[in-house]
C-alpha positions in Angstrom: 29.6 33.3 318.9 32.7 32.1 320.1 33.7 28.5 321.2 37.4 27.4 323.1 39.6 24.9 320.5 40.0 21.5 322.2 43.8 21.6 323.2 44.6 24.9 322.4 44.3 28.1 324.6 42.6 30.4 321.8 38.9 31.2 320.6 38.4 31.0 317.3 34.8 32.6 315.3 33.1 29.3 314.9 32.6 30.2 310.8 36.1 30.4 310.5 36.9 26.9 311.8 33.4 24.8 310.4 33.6 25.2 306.7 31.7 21.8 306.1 27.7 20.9 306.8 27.2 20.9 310.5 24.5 18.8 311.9 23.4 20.1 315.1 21.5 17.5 316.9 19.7 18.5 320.6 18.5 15.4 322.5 16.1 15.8 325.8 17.1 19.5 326.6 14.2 20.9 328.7 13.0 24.9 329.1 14.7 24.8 332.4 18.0 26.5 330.7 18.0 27.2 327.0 20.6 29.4 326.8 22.8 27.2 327.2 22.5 24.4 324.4 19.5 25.5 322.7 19.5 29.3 322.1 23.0 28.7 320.8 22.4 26.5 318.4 19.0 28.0 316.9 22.3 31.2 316.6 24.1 29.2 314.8 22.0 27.2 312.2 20.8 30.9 311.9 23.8 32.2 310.7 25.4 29.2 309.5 24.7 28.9 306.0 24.7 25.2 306.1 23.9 24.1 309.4 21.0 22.0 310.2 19.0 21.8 313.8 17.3 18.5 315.2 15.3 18.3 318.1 14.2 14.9 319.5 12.1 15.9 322.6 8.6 14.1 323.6 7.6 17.0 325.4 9.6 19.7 324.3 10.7 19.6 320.8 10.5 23.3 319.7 12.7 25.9 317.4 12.9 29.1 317.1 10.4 30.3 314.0 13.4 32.3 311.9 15.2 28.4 311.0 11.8 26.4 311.1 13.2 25.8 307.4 15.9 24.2 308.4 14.9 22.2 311.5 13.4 19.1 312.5 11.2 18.1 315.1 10.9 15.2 316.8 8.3 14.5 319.3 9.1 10.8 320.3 11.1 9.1 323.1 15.1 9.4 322.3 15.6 5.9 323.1 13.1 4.7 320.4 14.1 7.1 317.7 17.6 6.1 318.1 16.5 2.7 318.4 14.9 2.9 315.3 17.5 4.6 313.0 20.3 2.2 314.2 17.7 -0.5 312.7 18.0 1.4 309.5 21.0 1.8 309.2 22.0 -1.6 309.8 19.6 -2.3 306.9 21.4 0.3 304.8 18.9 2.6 304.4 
């Protein structure tokens, strides 16, 4: 997979330019179109050694069954989850 650099004209292999954790967070994206958010992203926590997939969806929060090990579901409105964890983290947990 292949993404355009911000402010430069070349692609670049995504594993060559992420070297770090990546957290790869998916927020209300329906069935309608996966291939363009989700499919891509189940591709590359799949081959990402340490990438990490969350889904916050109350209807749809799914992942593809080969990184079910490394995803999270979330079945709860965005607004609250968010809601929540900004609570949290306020508190310093």
């Amino acid at each position: 997979m292949k993404f355009k650099v911000l402010g430069s004209s070349s692609r670049a292999p995504i594993p060559r330019l992420i070297r770090n954790y990546i957290q790869l967070l998916e927020m209300g994206v329906g069935r309608m179109t996966p291939m363009f958010i989700q499919e891509p992203f189940w591709e590359m926590t799949q081959y990402m050694r340490d990438a990490f997939y969350i889904n916050i969806n109350p209807k749809d929060a799914i992942t593809n069954p080969v990184i079910r090990e490394k995803s999270l579901l979330i079945g709860d409105d965005i607004n609250e989850v968010l809601k929540e964890a900004s609570e949290k983290i306020k508190e310093g947990r």
